[in-house]
C-alpha positions, -999 to 999 in steps of 0.1 A, spaced: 0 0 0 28 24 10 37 17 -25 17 23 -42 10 62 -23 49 65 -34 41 62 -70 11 82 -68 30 105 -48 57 105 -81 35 107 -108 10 137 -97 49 154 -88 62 146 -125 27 155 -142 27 188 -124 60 196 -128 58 185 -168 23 205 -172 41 237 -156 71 232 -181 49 232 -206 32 262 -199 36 290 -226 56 318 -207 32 349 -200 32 376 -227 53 407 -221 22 433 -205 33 459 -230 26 437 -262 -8 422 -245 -18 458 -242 -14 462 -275 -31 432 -286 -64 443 -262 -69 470 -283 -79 447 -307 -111 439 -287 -129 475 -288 -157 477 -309 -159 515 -317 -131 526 -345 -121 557 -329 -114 544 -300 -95 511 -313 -72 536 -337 -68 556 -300 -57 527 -285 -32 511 -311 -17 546 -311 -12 552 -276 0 517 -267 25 513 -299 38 545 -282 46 530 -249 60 495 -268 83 519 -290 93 539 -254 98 506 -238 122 495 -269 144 527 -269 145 519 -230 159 486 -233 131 474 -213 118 451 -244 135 440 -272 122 425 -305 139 395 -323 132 374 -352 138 340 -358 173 344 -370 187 361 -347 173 330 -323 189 304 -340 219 326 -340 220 336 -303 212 295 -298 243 287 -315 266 311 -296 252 294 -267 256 257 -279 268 235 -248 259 261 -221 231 253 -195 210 281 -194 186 264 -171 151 282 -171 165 314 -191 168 293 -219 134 290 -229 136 330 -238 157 316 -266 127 298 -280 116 270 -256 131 232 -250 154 215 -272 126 194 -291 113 221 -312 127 224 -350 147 255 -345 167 236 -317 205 235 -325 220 199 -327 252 208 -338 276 236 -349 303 231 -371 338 251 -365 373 257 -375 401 245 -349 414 280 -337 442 267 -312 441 228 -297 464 219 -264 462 200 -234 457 213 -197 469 205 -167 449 170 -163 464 158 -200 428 164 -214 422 181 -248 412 218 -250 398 229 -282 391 264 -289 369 271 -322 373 299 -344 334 309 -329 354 317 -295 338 290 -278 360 265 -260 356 228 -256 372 206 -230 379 172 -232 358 148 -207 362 115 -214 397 91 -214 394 84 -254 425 92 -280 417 119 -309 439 97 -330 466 118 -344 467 147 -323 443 176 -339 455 208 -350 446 244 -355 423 247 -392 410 216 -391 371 210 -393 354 199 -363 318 191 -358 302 192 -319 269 177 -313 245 172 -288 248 134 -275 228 114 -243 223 126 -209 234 161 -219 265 155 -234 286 164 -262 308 148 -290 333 167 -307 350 150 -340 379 164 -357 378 161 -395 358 129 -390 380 109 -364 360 89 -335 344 113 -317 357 127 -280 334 138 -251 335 171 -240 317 196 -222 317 238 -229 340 254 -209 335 293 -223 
């Protein structure tokens, strides 16, 4: 019996917990404003309304208190963030990992390769991002700077990187 209160107890945690998460995030009060004006009836007033509020969205932009991006910048910012847990924030970068904008992989150019202190591999791309070596596996021939490299996203929040197309090395984003 205790059992079963446990998984009870489990599931309605996990359902909750997964509903929440699933919740869209609530709309910036400045842009639902906006889009209320939508709901009045008389023209005059509507036109009123659109006007006033796109001046306090335009004053809240000049601010810095909202900003406006498109879908490219997104995939772009996602990118520069490859490999870095963002926890909760990240969903202000479009929302979990499943979706189709979600980045799987960059590609890079080998800026400078070396070893650190604990004889693991440090690889820093030509994107400024920088790559450590977590795992005991050989590259092969040692990697060098302007080669190819390919990171992507593997199990249990891990990452591969392969240099021109050797086995692949475990690593997690250091900067």
């Amino acid at each position: 019996m205790k059992m079963l209160i446990w998984i009870g107890a489990i599931l309605f945690c996990t359902t909750s917990f997964m509903a929440h998460s699933q919740d869209a995030p609530p709309r910036v009060q400045v842009l639902q404003q906006l889009y209320d004006c939508r709901t009045i009836t008389d023209p005059a007033e509507r036109l009123a309304c659109y006007d006033r509020q796109i001046g306090v969205l335009q004053s809240a932009e000049n601010a810095h208190d909202i900003r406006v991006v498109d879908r490219e910048q997104v995939r772009e910012t996602r990118r520069g963030l490859f490999g870095i847990s963002l926890g909760g924030i990240g969903n202000i970068f479009g929302g979990d990992d499943n979706e189709p904008d979600a980045v799987e992989q960059i590609e890079a150019t080998l800026s400078t390769v070396g070893r650190n202190g604990l004889a693991k591999w440090v690889y820093t791309l030509d994107n400024g991002q920088v790559w450590v070596q977590t795992d005991g596996t050989s590259p092969g021939r040692s990697p060098h700077a302007g080669q190819h490299v390919v990171v992507r996203r593997s199990t249990f929040g891990s990452y591969i990187i392969t240099v021109e197309g050797r086995p692949g090395i475990r690593v997690r984003r250091e900067r």
